[in-house]
Every structure is written in C-alpha cells, then in structure tokens.
C-alpha positions as CSV (number, residue, x, y, z in Angstrom):
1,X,14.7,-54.0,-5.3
2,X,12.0,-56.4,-4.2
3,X,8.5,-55.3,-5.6
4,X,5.5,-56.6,-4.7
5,X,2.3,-56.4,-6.2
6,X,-0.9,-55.9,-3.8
7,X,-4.1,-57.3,-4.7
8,X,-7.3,-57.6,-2.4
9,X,-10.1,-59.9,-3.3
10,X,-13.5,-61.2,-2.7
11,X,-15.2,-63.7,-4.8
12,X,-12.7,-63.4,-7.8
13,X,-11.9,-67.1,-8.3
14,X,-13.1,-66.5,-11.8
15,X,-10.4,-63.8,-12.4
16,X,-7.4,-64.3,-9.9
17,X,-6.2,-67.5,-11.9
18,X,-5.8,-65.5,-15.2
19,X,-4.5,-62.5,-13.2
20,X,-1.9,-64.7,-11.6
21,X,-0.8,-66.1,-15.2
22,X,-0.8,-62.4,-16.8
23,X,1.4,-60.6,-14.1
24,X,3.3,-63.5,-14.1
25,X,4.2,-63.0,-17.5
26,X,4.7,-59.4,-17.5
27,X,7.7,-60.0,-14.5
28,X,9.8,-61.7,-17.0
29,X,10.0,-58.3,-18.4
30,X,11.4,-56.9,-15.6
31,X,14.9,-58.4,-14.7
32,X,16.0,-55.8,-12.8
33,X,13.8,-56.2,-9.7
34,X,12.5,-59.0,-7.7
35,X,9.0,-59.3,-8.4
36,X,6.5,-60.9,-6.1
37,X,2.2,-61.3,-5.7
38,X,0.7,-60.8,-2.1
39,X,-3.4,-61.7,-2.3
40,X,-5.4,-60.4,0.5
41,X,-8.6,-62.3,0.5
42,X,-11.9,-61.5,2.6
43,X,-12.5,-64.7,3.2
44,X,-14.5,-65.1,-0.2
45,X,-17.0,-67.9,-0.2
46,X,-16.7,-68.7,-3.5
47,X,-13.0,-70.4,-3.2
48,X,-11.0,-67.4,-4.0
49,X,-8.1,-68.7,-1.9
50,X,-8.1,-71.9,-3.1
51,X,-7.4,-70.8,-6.9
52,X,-4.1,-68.5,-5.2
53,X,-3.2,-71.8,-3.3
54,X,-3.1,-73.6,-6.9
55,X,-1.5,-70.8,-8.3
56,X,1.1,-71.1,-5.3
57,X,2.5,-74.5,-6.3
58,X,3.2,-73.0,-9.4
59,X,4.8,-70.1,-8.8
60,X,7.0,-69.2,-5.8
61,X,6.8,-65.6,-5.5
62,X,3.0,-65.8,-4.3
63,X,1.9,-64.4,-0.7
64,X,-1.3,-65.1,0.6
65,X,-3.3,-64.1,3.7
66,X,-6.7,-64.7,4.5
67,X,-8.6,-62.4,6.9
68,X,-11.3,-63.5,9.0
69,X,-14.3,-61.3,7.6
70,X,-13.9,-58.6,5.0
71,X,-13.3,-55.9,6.5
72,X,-13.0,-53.0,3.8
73,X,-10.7,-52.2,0.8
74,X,-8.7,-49.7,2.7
75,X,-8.0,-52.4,5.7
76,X,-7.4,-55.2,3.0
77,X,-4.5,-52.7,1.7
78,X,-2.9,-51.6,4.9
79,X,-2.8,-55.2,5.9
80,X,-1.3,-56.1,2.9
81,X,1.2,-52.9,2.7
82,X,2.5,-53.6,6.3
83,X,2.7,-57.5,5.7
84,X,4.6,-56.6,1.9
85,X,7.3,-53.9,3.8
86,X,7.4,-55.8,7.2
87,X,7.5,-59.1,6.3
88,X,8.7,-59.8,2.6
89,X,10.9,-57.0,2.8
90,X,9.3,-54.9,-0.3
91,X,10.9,-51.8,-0.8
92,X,8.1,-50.5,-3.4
93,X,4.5,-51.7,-3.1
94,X,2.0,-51.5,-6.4
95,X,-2.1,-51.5,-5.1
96,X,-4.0,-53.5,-8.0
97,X,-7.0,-54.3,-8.6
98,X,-8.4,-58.4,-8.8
99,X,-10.7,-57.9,-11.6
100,X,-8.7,-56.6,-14.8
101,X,-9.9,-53.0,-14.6
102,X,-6.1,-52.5,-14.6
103,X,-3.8,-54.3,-17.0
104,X,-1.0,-56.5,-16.3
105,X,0.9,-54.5,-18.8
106,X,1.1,-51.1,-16.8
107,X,3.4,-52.7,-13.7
108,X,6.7,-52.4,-16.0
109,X,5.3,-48.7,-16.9
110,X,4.8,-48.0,-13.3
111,X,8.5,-49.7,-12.2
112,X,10.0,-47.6,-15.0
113,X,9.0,-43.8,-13.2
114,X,10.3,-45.3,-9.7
115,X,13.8,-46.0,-11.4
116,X,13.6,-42.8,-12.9
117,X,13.4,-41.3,-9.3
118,X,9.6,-41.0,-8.6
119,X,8.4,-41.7,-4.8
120,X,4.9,-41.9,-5.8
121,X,3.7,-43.0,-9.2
122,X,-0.4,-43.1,-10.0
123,X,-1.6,-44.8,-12.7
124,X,-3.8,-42.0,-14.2
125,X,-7.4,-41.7,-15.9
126,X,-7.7,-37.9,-16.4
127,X,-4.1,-37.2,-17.6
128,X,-4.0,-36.8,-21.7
129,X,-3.7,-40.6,-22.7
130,X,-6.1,-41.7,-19.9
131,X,-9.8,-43.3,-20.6
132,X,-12.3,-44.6,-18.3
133,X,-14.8,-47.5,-19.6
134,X,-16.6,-46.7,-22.3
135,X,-19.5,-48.8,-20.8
136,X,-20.0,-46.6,-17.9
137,X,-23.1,-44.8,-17.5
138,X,-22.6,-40.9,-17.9
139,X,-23.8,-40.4,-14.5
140,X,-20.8,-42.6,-13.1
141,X,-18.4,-40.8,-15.7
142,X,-19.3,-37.5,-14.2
143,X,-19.7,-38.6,-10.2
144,X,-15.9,-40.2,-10.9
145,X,-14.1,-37.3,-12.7
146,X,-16.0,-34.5,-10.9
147,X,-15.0,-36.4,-7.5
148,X,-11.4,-36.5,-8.6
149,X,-11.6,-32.6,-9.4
150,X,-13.1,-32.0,-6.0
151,X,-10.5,-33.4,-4.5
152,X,-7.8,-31.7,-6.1
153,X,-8.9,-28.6,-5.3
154,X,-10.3,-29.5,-1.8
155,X,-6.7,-30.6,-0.9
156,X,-4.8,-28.5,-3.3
157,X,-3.3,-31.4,-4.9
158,X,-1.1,-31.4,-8.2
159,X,-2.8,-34.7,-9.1
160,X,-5.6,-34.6,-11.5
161,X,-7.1,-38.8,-10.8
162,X,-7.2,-38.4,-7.0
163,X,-9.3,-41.8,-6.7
164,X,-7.2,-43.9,-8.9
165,X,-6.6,-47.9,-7.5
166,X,-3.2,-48.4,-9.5
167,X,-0.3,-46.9,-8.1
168,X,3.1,-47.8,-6.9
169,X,5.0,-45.9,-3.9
170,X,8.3,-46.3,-2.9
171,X,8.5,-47.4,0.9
172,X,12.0,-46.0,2.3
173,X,11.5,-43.3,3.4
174,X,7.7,-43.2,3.3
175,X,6.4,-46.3,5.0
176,X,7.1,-45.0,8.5
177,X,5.3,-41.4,8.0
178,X,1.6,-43.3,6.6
179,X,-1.2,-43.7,8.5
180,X,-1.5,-47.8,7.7
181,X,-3.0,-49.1,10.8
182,X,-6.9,-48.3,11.4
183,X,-6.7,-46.2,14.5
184,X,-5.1,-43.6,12.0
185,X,-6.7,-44.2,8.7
186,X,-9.7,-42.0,8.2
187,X,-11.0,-44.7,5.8
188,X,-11.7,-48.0,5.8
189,X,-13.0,-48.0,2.7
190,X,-12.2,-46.7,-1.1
191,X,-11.2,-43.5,0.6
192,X,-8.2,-44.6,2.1
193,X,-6.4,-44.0,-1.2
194,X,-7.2,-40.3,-1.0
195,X,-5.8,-40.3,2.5
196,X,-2.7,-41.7,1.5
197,X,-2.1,-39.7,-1.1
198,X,-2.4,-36.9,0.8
199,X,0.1,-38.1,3.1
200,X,2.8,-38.9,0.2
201,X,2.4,-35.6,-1.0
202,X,2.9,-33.8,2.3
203,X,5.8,-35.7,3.1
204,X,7.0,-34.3,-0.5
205,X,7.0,-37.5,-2.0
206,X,8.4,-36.9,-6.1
207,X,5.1,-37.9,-8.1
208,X,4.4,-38.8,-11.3
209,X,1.3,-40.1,-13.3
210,X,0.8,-42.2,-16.1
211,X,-1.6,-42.4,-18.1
212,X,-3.5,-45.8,-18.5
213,X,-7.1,-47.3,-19.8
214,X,-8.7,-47.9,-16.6
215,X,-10.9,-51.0,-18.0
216,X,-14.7,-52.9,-17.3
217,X,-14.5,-55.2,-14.7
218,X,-13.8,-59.0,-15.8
219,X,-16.0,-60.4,-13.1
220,X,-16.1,-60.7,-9.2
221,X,-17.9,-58.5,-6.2
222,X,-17.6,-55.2,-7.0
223,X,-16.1,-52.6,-4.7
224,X,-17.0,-49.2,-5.0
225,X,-20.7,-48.1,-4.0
226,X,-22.7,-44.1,-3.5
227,X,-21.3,-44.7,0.0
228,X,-17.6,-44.4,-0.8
229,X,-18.1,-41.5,-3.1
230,X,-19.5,-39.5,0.1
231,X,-17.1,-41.2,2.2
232,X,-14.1,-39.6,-0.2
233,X,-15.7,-35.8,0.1
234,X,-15.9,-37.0,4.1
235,X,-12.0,-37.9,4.0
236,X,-11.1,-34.9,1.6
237,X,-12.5,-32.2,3.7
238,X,-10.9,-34.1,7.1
239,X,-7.5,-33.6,5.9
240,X,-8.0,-30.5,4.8
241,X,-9.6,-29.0,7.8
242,X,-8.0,-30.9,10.8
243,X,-4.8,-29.5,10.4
C-alpha cells in the first residue's frame, strides 16, 4: 500500500531538512509499504520550500505544493489529503507535524495497527504511555487535556486525545464519506481534526490509539493559539447538535 506522510508548514526551513532526513530513515524500516512525503507549504517567507526542493533531488518519494497564502492548518490538510488519495494514489494518509513535536519513530507504530486492521489510528497523549511536554505551562496542560475530555463527552467519543495532530486513516472506504473541501469543513483551523474524527467514527471507522510522547517544538511558526481552543468547543457542539 502506498502511504504517504502529510506535513503542513510555515517558516520551518530550520526543521523540514532534518525532518526530511529522519522520516527518511525510519521508511527503510518499513518494506512492506511504499512510503512517500507530501509538504504543503503556506507560502513561508523564510524559504521553507526551497529546503523541500533540495531535499527533492535527493529523495524521490517527495511531493510538494505551495499555496498562495496560508490559509489555515485544517485547509493545508484537506488540500494535502485530497492531492495524497487523488493524485499519488495513497491508500492511508498520516497528518504530521513540521516541527518535531511528533517523532519520526511513531510512523512504523502507526503502520503497524493499520495492518493489524485499524481504519483509524491516533497517536495518543492521554492513553497510559502518553506524555505531553514537560515544558508546558500548567495552564496549557490543563486547557489541552480538559479540551480533549470535553470533547469526548460532548460527542460521546471512545477516544480520550480528541485534539491529537498524529494520526493515520485508511482512505478506502473513508475518503469519499469526509468532509475535505471547505464548503463542508466546519474548521479551517486546528479544529478540523475534531471534525474529522467525528466523521471516522460515525462512519464506524475500527480505531485504535497509541500512545506516544507528544514533544516541545524544534523551531518554526507555531500553530495553535486561545482562538482554536474556542474554535474546537465551536466545532464540538456543531456536530453534536446539527444532527
């Protein structure tokens, strides 16, 4: 099966290189599935694309599209979903992050549920196993696992990290019944991922989380902001009330 391994950016030319280089290296570990890299870059002034082009003559497996403006992490990934399932075939997509909060190491952990039969497989925080930074203020530790629990019971989700950025879905099947273009999303933001979750779930997708160490950022813009965690309650109690 051909894999492939979403990642959006913005200013990350820092990071992407040694990302590149470490994912790299964990797909020799894989044999049994072809692996490949899309990027999805904002536009990042700082030269982010140009570091995926170098990578690009080094590697073969790497995809890289550049949008015109940033437009939003939950646009960056539906552009990148429909380009990885549409256009290079993927039939299992992993979202990623750019910056090392997630490690390289956790993609052949992730592949392993999905050949064991999982649709849907999140890499996990609050599962036993799990951490979040240690450097993390308490009020973000508490905002980010109470947030989770909301939306678990909000949604009456089995899941326990509902705002995780690491997972892996399986497409057949799947990829038709998801909301991926923006006149259906009800995020364009961080929320998406609580959207699409939701939609996995209901279309009784077989899930499974993992636990990982979700880790401090290793440099570039960063993503999240107050605005998405209200944005997530926003999404949460849409889905549960507008049907």
């Amino acid at each position: 099966m051909k894999i492939v391994v979403i990642i959006p950016t913005y200013n990350e030319r820092e990071t992407i290189s040694n990302l590149i280089d470490a994912l790299e290296e964990e797909f020799k570990n894989i044999p049994n599935h072809e692996m490949g890299i899309l990027i999805v870059d904002g536009n990042s002034p700082d030269g982010t694309a140009e570091a995926v082009n170098q990578k690009k003559g080094i590697y073969k497996n790497i995809d890289l599209i550049v949008e015109k403006e940033k437009r939003g992490l939950g646009m960056a990934y539906i552009t990148g979903i429909n380009y990885a399932v549409k256009d290079l075939k993927a039939g299992a997509f992993i979202e990623f992050d750019g910056d090392f909060q997630h490690d390289p190491k956790d993609i052949k952990r992730l592949i392993a549920e999905l050949d064991n039969g999982y649709d849907y497989v999140i890499g996990s925080r609050y599962v036993l196993g799990g951490s979040i930074p240690q450097e993390w203020a308490w009020h973000r530790k508490l905002l980010s696992r109470f947030g989770s629990l909301f939306i678990k019971w909000v949604l009456r989700l089995p899941t326990n990290d509902n705002t995780s950025g690491l997972k892996l879905s399986r497409a057949e099947g799947f990829f038709e019944k998801l909301p991926l273009d923006e006149n259906r999303i009800l995020s364009r933001r961080h929320a998406y991922k609580i959207h699409l979750l939701y939609e996995m779930y209901r279309n009784d997708a077989k899930i499974k989380e993992i636990q990982i160490k979700f880790l401090e950022r290793g440099g570039g813009a960063s993503k999240s902001s107050l605005e998405d965690i209200f944005e997530s309650l926003r999404v949460a109690f849409a889905l549960r009330f507008r049907k």
